[in-house]
N, C-alpha and C positions, 0 to 999 in steps of 0.2 A: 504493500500500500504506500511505497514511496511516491513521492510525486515525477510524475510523468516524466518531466525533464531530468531526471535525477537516472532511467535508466537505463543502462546502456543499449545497442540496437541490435545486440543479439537477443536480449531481454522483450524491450516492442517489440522484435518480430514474433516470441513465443507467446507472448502476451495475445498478439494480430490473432495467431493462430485458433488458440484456445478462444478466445472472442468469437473467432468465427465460427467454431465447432460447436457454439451453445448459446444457444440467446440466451436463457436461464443463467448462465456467468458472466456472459456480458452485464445483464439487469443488475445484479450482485455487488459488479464490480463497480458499474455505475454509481449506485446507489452508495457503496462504503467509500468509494472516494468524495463521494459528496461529505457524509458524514464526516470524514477526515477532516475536510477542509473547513466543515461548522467546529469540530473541536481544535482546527488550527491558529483558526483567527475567529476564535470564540465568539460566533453569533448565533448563540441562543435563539436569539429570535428570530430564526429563520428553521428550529428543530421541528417544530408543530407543522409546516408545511413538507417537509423530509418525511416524517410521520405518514400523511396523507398518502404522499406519492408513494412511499414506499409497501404502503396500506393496498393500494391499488392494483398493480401488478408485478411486485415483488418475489422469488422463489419463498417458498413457505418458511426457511429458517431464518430470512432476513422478518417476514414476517410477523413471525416470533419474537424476532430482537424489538421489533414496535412495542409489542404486550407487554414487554418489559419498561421499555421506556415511559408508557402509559402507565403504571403504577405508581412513580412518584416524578411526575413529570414537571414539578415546578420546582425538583431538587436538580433532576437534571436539566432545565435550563439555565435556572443560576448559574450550575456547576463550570456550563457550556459560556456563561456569557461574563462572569467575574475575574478578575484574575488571581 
């Protein structure tokens, strides 16, 4: 989950690969990069929307990771937006 530019082009080209062999890890990967980048430069307030999409049509265990985040969801946006 390093950021993009950070890997090398043997790296993106397996990355390409696998991307293209599953929409279902494409979606996946989509989605926890997003979430990297809400807990990179802590904006909370963009988690609830994260939530939604990922709610939508997400592979079931990312799914699951929302259920989670829905139980104490105003610890984890703090958590997400304070430093």
């Amino acid at each position: 989950m390093r950021p993009r530019e950070t890997l090398t082009e043997s790296q993106e080209q397996r990355l390409l690969q696998v991307r293209l062999a599953c929409p279902d890890i494409t979606r996946a990967c989509d989605l926890a990069r997003t979430f990297a980048d809400l807990v990179r430069h802590r904006r909370g307030y963009l988690l609830l929307e994260w939530i939604r999409q990922a709610e939508q049509d997400a592979p079931k265990p990312v799914r699951g990771f929302t259920g989670f985040l829905h139980q104490d969801l105003d610890a984890v946006t703090t958590g997400l937006t304070l430093p």
